[in-house]
SEDODO-701321 format. One record per residue (C-alpha): residue in one letter; x, y, z. Coordinates in steps of 0.02 Angstrom, whole numbers, padded with zeros to 5 digits, always signed. Each point is the difference from the previous one (the first is absolute). Layout:
BEGIN
AXYZ ...
END
This chain:
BEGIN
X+01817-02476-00059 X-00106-00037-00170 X-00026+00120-00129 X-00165+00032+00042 X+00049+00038+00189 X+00135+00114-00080 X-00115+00083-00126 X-00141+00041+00156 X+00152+00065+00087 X+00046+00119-00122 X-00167+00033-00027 X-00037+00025+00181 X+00148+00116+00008 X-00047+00104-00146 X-00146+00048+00064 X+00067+00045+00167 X+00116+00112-00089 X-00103+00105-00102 X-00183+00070+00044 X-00121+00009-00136 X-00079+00168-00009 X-00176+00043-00089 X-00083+00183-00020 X-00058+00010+00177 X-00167+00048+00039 X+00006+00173-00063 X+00059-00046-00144 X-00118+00127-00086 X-00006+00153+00098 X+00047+00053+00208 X-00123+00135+00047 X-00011+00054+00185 X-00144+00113+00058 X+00029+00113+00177 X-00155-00004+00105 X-00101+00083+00142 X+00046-00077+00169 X-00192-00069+00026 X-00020-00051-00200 X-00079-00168-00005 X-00058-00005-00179 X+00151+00037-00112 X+00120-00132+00054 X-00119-00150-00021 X-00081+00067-00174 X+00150+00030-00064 X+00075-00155+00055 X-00153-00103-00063 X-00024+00082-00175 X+00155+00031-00080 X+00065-00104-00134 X+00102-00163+00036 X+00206+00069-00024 X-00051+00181+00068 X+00079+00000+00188 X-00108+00117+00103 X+00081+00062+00165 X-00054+00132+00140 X+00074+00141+00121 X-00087+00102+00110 X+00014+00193+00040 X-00071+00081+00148 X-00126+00113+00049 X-00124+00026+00140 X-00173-00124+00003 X-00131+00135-00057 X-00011+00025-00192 X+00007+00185-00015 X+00084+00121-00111 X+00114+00058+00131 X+00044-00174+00066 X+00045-00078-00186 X+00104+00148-00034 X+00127-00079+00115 X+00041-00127-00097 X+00092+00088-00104 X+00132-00008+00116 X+00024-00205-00007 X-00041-00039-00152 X+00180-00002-00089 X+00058-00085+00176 X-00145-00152-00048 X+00050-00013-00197 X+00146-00023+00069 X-00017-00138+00092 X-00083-00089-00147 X+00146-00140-00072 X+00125+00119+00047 X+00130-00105-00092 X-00103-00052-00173 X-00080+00145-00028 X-00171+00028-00060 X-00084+00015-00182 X-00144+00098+00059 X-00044+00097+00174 X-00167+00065+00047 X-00063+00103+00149 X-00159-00089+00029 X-00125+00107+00089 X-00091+00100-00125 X-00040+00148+00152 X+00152+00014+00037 X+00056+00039-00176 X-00098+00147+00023 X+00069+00038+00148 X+00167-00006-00029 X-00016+00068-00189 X+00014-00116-00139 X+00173+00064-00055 X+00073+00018+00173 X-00065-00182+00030 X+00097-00083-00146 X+00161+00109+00043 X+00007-00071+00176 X-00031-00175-00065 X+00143+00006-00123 X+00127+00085+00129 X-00029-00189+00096 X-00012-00111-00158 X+00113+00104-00136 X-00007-00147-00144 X-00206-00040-00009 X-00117+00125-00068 X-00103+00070+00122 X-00181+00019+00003 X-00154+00053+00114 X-00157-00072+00011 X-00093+00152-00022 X+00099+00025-00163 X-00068-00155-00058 X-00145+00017+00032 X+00009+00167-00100 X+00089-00088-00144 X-00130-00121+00003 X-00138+00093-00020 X+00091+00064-00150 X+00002-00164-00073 X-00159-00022-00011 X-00045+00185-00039 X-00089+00033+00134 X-00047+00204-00006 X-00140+00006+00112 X+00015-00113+00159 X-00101-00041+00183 X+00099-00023+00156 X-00026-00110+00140 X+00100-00033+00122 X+00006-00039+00201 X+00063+00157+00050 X-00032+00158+00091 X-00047+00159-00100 X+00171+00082+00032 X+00060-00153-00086 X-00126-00012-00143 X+00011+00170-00032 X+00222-00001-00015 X-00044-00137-00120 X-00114+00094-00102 X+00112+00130-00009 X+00150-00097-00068 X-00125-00106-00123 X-00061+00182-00061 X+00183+00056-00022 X+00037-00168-00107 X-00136+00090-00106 X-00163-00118+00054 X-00162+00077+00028 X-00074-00098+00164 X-00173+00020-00034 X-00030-00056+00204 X+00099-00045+00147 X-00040-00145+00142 X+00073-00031+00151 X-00053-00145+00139 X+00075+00098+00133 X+00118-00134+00060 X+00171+00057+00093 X+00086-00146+00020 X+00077-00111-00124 X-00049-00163+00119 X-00182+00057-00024 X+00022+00043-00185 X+00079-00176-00029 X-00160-00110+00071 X-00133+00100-00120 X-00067-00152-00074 X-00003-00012-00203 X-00182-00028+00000 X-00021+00178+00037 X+00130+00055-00092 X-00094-00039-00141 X-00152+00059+00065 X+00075+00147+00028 X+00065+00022-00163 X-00174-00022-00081 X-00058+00142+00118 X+00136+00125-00032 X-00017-00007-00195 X-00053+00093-00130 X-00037+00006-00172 X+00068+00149-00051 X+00178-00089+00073 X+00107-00063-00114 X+00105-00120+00135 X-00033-00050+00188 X+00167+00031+00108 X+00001-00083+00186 X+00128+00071+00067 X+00105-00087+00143 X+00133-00155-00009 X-00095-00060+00195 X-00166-00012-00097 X-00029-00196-00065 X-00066+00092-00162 X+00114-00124-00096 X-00095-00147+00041 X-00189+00068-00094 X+00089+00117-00125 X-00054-00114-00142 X-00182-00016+00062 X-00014+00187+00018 X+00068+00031-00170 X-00146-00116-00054 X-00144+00068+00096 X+00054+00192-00069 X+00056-00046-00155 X+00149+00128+00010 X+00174-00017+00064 X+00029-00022+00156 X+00179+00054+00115 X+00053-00057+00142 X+00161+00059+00108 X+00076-00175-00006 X-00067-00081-00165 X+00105+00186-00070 X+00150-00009+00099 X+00015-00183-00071 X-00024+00017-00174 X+00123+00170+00026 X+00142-00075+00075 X-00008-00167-00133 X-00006+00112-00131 X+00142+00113+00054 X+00090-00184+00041 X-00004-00046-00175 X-00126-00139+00043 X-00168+00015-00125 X-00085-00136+00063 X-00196+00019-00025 X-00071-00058+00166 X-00176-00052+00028 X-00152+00045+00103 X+00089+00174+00048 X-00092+00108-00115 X+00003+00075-00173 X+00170+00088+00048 X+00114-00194+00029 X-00107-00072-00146 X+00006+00135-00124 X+00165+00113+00016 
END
């Protein structure tokens, strides 16, 4: 054998011997949201805007088909069980129950307890407490609501936004029960329907609802009313980055991923 057979040899066998390891793909940040069992929205959004080195993975509590009050109150009783299942063995940097009615339901507090009893190491979150935390941000006092639900629903959200200390100047609802109806409102009227829920005594615009494609026009709303502009998802982002450590300014989401 020559010495450049031997050398390839050696070479050949070093490399068999020893992997080579980089920073993985989330290298920057693991943050696993638990969803509704007919959620649609989330997982793709999610998946499609966060920054490259931010892993984003999914788990799934239950609950019965009809968004009500009653019905999202039982998911308190899976949600630790789905954290849990989230990279059971890595662990997570951030966890997030994403359904920003079912915050309600459950209770904020009660919501981010449960999550943490499945996923002890990542700070938990809720998407209705980002939502709240980002209306903070950009010091929003005096807001609109629109959302696709019922008035039971509406109304449990007005009540926690009131008890965050918001004044909701008007609530409205499209009436929709199920989250596969909720998830095919197009964004065209979305943003129409912005437009028509506004006000100019409003400081902010909240749409309310991770099914709701709100994420997609966000930007264009913001321009038409020339006022911020939240969305369930566009929040729930910027929240669980910014918990994660990760202060990446993102575009075409708003004031709230440009600005804070």
């Amino acid at each position: 054998m020559n010495q450049a057979n031997l050398l390839e040899n050696e070479a050949r066998k070093a490399v068999l011997e020893e992997p080579r390891f980089d920073a993985g793909l989330n290298h920057r940040a693991r943050i696993g949201f638990v969803l509704i069992p007919n959620e649609q929205t989330v997982e793709p959004e999610m998946a499609r805007l966060a920054p490259d080195g931010v892993g984003i993975y999914f788990s799934r509590a239950t609950m019965p088909r009809e968004i009500s009050t009653e019905s999202l109150s039982r998911l308190r009783g899976s949600l630790a069980d789905a954290a849990g299942r989230i990279l059971p063995d890595d662990g997570l940097d951030v966890i997030c129950f994403a359904c920003t009615s079912g915050t309600v339901a459950v209770g904020e507090q009660a919501s981010r307890g449960e999550l943490q009893k499945g996923a002890p190491g990542a700070r938990a979150t809720t998407l209705a407490g980002a939502v709240r935390k980002a209306l903070a941000a950009v010091s929003a006092r005096k807001i609109v609501l629109g959302s696709p639900y019922v008035p039971e629903l509406n109304a449990s959200v007005v009540q926690y936004l009131e008890g965050a200390g918001l004044s909701v100047l008007a609530a409205h609802g499209m009436g929709l029960q199920f989250d596969t109806e909720m998830t095919r409102v197009a964004p065209d009227y979305i943003f129409d329907f912005a437009r028509a829920i506004d006000r100019p005594d409003a400081d902010a615009v909240l749409l309310s609802c991770g099914a709701l494609r709100s994420s997609e026009v966000v930007d264009e709303i913001e321009q038409c009313l020339g006022k911020p502009v939240i969305c369930s998802n566009q929040a729930m982002l910027w929240d669980c980055l910014r918990l994660a450590g990760v202060d990446d300014h993102l575009p075409r989401l708003g004031r709230l991923l440009r600005e804070h």
